[in-house]
N, C-alpha and C positions, 0 to 999 in steps of 0.2 A: 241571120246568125252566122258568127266565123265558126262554127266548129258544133257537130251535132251530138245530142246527148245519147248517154247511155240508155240501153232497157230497164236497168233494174237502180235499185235505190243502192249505190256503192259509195259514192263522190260525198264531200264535205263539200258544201259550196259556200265559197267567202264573197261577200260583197263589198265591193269600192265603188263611189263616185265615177272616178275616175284614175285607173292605174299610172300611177305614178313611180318615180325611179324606186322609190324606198320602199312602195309597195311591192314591188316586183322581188324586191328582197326578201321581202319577209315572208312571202306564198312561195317561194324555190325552196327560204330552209322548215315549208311547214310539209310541204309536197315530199321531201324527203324521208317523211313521216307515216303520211295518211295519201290515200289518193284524192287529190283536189280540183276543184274547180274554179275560178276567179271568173264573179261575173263582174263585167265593169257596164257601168250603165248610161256612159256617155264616151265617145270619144274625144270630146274636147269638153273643156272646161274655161268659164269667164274667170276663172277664179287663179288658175293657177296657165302660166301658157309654156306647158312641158312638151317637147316632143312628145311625140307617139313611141311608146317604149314598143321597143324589140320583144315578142313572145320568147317564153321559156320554153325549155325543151322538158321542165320539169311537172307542170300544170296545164292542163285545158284552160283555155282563154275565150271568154261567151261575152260579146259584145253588144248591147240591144239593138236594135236595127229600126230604123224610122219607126215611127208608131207603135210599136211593141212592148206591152206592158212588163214589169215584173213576174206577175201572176203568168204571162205567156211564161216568159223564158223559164221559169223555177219549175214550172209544167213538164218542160222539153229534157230540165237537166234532172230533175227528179234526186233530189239529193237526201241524202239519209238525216244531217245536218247541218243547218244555216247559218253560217255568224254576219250579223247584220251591224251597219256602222253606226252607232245610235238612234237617235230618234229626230230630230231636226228636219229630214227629208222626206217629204209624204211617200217616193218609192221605196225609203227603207223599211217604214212604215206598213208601206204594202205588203214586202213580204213577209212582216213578221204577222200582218192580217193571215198569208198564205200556210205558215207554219201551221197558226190557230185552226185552220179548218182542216188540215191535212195532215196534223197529229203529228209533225215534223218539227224534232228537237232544238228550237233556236237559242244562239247565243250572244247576247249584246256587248258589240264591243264600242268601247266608252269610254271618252276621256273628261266628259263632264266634271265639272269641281262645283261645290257649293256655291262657292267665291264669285263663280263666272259674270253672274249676273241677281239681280234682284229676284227673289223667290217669291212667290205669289201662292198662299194656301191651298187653293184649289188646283192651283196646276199641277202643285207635287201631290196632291193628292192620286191626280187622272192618272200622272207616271210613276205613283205607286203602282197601283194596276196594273198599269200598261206592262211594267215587269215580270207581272204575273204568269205572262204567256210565254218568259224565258227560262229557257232549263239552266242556263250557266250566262256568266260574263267575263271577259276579258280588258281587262283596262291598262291603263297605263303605270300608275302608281298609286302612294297610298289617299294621296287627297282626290282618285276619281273613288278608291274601293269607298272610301267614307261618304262619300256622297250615294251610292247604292246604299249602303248600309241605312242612310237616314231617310231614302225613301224605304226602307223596310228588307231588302234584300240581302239574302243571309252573304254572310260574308262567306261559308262554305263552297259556294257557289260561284265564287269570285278566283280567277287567275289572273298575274300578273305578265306581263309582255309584251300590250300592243306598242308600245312607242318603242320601235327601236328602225337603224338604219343601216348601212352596209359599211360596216366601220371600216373594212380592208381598201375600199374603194377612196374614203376619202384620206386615208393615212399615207398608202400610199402615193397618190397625187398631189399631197402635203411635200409629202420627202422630194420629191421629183422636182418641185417647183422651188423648194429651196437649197438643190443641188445647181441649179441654172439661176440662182438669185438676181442677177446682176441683169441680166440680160432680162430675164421674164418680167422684174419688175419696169426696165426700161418699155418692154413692150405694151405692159398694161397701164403705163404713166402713173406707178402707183408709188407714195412716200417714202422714203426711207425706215419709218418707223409709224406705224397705224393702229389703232383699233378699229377695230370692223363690228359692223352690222350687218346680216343679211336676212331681210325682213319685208314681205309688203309695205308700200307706203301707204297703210292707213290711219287713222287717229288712235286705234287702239294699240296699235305699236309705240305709242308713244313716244316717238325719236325727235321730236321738239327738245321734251327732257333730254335726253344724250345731247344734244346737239349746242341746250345749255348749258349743264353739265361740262361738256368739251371746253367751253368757251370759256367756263371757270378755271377748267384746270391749265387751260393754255398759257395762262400767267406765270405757270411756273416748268411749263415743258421750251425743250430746244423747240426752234422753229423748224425741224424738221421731221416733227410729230403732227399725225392728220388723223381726220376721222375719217373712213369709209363707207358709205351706206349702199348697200347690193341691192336693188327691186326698183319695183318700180309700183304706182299706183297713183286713186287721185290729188295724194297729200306730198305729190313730186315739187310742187308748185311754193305752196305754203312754205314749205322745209328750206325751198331755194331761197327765197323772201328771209327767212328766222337769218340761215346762212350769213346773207350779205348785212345784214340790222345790226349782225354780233361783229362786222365786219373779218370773218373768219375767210372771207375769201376763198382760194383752192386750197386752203388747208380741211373742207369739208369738201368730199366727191362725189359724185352721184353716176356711178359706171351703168347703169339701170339691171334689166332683170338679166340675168345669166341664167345658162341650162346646164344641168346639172356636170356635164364635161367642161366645164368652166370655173366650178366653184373650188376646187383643189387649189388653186394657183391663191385666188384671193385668202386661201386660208393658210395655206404656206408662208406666206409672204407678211402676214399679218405679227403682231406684237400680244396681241390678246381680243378675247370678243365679247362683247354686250349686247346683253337683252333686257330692254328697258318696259316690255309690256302691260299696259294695265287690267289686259282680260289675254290669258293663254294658257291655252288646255293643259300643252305639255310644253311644244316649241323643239323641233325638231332640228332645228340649225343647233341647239346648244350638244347634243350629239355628235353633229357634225363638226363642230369646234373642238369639242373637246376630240373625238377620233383624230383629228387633224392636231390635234397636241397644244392645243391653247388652252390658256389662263382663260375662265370665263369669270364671269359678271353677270350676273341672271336676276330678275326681276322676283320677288316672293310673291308674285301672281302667277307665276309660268306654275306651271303642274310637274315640269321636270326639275324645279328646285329643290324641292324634298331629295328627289332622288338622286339627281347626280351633282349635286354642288354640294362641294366639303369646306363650310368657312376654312377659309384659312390654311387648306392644304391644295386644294386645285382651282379655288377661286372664292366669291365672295356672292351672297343675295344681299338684294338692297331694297328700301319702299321705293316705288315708281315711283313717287311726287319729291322723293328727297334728291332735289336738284344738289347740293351741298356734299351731303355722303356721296352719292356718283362722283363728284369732282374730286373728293379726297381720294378715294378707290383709283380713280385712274392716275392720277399722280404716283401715288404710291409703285404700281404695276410702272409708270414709264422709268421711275429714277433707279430699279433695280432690276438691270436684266439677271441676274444670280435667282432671283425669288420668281420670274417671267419660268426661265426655264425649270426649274423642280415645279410650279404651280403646272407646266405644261405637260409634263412627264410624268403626275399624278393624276391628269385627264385622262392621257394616253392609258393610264395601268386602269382605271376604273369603271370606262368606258367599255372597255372589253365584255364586262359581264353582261352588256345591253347590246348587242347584237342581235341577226337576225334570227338564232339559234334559239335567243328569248324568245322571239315571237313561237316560233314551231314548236316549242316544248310548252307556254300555254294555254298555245290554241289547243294541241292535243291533250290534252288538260282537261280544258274546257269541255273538248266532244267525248271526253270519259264521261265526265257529269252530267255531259245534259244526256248522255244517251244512259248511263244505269240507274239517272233519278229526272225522269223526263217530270217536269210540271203538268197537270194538269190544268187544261184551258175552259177557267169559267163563262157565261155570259157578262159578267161584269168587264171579264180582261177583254172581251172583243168589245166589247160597250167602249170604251177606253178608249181602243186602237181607232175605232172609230171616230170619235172624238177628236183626238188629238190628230188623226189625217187631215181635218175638216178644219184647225184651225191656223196660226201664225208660227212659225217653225219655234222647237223650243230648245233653246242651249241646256 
């Protein structure tokens, strides 16, 4: 363990995977709040390869250590209340088992959407249940709240704030990187004029679409319009292949994955950004876009389309499969920079209310509810948790 717990039941303890930059954000402005705890339950992840963030001087930071169960470590920190990251992972799973038998008020935070994936009767039924053992939740916006709602869970119950990012971080390294435009773009070999992506390369990102899409609209942009694509993953390969078919050449980039003190520049630098996804909870780069003052383009799959895209005043949602609409949208964005910048400066103004200050007001929210209307935990809801530990993870 990096750090030993308290005697007594004080601490909120938050659960991550794996802490990440944006997490780190958002437990500093909740910690300013409540005394907390971040357990993170991996130091490395296949999934995302972030540096190892720097501890806060704001929160206790509990790492599991070889072999060590959740049930150990929730043991050692002994927390008054749990916010646990949904349900998908059998250790988050655990500990919400752990709340159940130890009468500790847990809160699921959730960015599930209906949409996400194919629903199956009996599954939603087990995660009805499985609810049951939650005194409150925390999600993103309104297509995660409706989705609790339709497994049965009062929308009373429900706060809004987990999606948000450290807007100041990337706004200003926006500004910074297009104060030095000339030079930083020469350094990173990056277009004249760009739309960006920065996205895992996997299929459910969808960036075939973009990339045809692009190819459509290139027929009517200068030739010193490109597409950018930031990550990296197994559909690197595929995307290069689409690429070269469309004959698109280096006007499509592929700079791979950058850490998070790298992504300022490519958003500075950028004209506008797209997210073309056909399964995304929320999408946390379109925060970052828009803090960084872009015109977005966001797919009506992402879960943060409801909430932070304004047709028509700080950008546009689209169908992922409407290869057509994409191309006219980006066209439009490249032949008027008048409409690039008011779209970008209505990101910047709107953006601000999703901060990480969201997150801390309700989380603390949340541990009102579940701690002055704690649920009562039946044999069915451990029936449940049991259940769904034991079987295929579930979106």
């Amino acid at each position: 363990m990096h750090t030993k717990a308290t005697s007594q039941k004080s601490d909120v303890c938050v659960i991550f995977h794996r802490l990440g930059p944006y997490h780190r954000a958002r437990l500093a402005a909740a910690a300013r709040r409540m005394p907390l705890v971040a357990l993170e339950l991996a130091a490395e992840s296949d999934t995302y390869a972030w540096e190892r963030v720097e501890d806060s001087p704001d929160f206790r930071r509990v790492t599991l250590d070889d072999g060590e169960s959740v049930t150990e470590a929730l043991a050692r920190i002994r927390p008054r209340v749990v916010a646990i990251p949904g349900w998908a992972r059998p250790q988050a799973l655990e500990a919400l088992a752990y709340t159940a038998r130890h009468a500790t008020p847990a809160i699921m935070m959730s960015e599930s959407q209906w949409s996400d994936a194919p629903r199956q009767l009996i599954e939603e039924r087990v995660k009805a249940e499985l609810l049951k053992a939650c005194s409150a939740a925390l999600v993103g916006g309104r297509t995660h709240l409706d989705y609790l709602r339709r497994l049965g869970f009062s929308s009373k119950r429900v706060t809004l704030g987990y999606d948000v990012v450290d807007n100041e971080f990337f706004t200003t390294g926006a500004e910074a990187a297009r104060t030095d435009a000339v030079a930083m773009r020469a350094r990173l070999g990056l277009p004249d004029h760009y739309f960006l992506c920065v996205s895992r390369l996997v299929a459910k990102k969808n960036l075939g679409v973009l990339i045809r899409a692009f190819a459509n609209a290139r027929e009517h942009l200068e030739p010193n319009w490109g597409l950018v694509l930031v990550g990296d993953g197994p559909e690197l390969r595929v995307l290069k292949d689409l690429a070269n078919s469309l004959s698109l050449g280096d006007a499509v980039q592929f700079p791979g994955f950058k850490q998070i003190h790298e992504l300022p520049a490519y958003y500075g630098l950028a004209d506008a950004f797209v997210l073309p996804s056909t399964v995304e909870p929320w999408g946390l780069v379109v925060n970052e876009a828009m803090a960084s003052g872009l015109p977005v383009l966001v797919s009506r799959r992402a879960g943060c389309s409801a909430e932070l895209v304004r047709p028509g005043i700080n950008g546009h949602t689209f169908s992922p499969r409407d290869i057509c609409g994409l191309a006219a949208n980006l066209v439009t964005l490249a032949h008027d920079p008048v409409l690039r910048k008011r779209m970008g400066e209505a990101s910047l103004r709107h953006i601000k209310r999703f901060g990480p200050e969201r997150f801390g007001a309700g989380l603390e929210r949340a541990v009102e509810i579940a701690e002055s209307r704690p649920m009562r935990v039946t044999i069915a809801n451990r029936a449940a948790i049991a259940i769904i530990r034991n079987v295929r993870p579930w979106g």
